[in-house]
C-alpha positions as CSV (number, residue, x, y, z in Angstrom):
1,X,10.2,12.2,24.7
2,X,12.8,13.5,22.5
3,X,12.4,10.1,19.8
4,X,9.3,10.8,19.9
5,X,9.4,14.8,19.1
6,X,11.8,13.7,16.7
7,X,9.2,11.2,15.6
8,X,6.3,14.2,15.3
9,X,9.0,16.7,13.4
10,X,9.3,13.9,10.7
11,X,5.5,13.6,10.2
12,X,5.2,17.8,10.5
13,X,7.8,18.3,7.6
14,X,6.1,15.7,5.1
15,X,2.8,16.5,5.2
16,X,1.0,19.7,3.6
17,X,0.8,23.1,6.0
18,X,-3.1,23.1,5.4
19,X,-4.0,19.5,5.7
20,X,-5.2,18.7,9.8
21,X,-3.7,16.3,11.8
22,X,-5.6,13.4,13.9
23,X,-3.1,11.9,16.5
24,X,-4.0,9.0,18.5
25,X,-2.0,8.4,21.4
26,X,-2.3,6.2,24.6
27,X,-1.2,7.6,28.0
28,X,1.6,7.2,27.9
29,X,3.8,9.6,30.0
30,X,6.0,10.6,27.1
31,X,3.2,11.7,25.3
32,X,2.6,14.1,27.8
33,X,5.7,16.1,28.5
34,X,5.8,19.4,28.7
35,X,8.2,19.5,25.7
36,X,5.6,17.6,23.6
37,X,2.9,19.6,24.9
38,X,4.5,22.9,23.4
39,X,5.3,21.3,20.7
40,X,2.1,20.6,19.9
41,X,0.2,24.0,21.2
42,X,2.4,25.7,18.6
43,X,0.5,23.6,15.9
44,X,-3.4,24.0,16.1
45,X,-3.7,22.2,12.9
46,X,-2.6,19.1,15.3
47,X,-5.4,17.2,17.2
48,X,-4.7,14.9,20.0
49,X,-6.9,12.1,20.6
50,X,-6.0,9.9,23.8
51,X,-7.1,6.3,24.4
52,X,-9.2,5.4,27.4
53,X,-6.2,4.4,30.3
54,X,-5.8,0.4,29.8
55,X,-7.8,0.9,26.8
56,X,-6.8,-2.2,24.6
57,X,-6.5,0.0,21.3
58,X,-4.1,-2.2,19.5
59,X,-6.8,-4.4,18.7
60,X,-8.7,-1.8,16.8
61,X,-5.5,-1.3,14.6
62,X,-5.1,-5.1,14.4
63,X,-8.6,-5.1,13.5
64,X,-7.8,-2.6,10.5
65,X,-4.8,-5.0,9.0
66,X,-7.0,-8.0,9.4
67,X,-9.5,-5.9,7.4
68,X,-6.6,-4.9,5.2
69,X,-5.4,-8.5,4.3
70,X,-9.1,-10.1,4.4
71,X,-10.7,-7.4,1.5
72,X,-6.9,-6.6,-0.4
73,X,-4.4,-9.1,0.1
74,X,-5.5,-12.5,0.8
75,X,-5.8,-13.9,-2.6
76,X,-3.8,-11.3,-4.4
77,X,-1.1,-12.3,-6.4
78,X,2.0,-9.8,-5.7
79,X,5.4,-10.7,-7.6
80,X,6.8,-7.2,-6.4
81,X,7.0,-5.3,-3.4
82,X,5.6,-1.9,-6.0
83,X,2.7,-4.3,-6.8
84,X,1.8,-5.0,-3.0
85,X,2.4,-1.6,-1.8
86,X,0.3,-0.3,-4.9
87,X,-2.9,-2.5,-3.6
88,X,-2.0,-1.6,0.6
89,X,-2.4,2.1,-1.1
90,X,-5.4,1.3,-3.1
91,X,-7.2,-0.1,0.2
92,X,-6.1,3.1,1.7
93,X,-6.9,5.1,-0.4
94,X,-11.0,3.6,-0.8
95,X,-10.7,3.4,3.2
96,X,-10.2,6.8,3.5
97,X,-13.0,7.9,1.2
98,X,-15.6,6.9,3.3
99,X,-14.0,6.2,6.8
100,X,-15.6,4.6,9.9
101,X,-14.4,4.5,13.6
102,X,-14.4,0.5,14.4
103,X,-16.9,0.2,17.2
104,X,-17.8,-2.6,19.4
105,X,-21.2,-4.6,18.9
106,X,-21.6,-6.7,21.4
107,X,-22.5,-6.3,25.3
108,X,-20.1,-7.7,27.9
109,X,-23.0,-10.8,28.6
110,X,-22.3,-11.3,24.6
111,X,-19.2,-11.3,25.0
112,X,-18.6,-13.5,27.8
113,X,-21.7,-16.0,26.6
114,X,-19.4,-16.5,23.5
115,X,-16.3,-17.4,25.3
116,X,-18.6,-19.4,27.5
117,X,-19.6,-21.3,24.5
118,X,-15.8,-21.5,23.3
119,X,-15.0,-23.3,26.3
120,X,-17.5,-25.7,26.7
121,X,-17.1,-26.6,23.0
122,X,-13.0,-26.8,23.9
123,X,-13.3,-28.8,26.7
124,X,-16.0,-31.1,24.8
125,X,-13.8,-32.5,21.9
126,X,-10.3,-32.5,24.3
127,X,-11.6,-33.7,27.7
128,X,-11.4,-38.2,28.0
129,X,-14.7,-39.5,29.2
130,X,-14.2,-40.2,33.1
131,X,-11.9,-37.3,33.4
């Protein structure tokens, strides 16, 4: 808990009194202290967003990089770090003009139909006949 205060202090001194902050945490007990929990009543311009429990949230992040290198990156050309953080930060910056929570599309059925498919096509083209 006290990394991760320290973690919050860092964020709270670098970012402008007025601007609101959005703070997406999982369940983590840590999060929940009572230390962090004063912490963060003292700051109303903080908002705390938890993650369902088991939620598997760091797939909508990894969704966001792959999004990130698919649009910006994959067939840049970047022969400095400034030039590949300058394009991260222009993604960023056009992401942010118009953001969108990632949602998921598909039922469960489609879902599971697809892996179903996946599996069958797998075990097609690696099974020996008479296996």
């Amino acid at each position: 808990a006290a990394e991760f205060l320290d973690f919050l202090k860092r964020i709270d001194t670098e970012l402008p009194d007025d601007l609101d902050v959005h703070l997406v945490m999982d369940n983590y007990a840590t999060h929940k202290t009572t230390t962090i929990k004063t912490w963060l009543a003292r700051r109303p311009h903080w908002h705390v967003h938890f993650t369902p429990t088991s939620a598997s949230w760091i797939n909508q992040v990894e969704r966001w990089f792959a999004e990130l290198t698919r649009k910006q990156l994959q067939r840049g050309v970047h022969r400095s770090t400034t030039a590949l953080e300058a394009d991260i930060i222009t993604f960023i910056d056009a992401h942010n003009e118009n953001p969108r929570p990632y949602r998921w599309v598909k039922s469960a059925d489609q879902i599971l139909a697809s892996v179903k498919r996946f599996c069958h096509k797998t075990m097609n083209r690696t099974s020996v006949p008479g296996d």
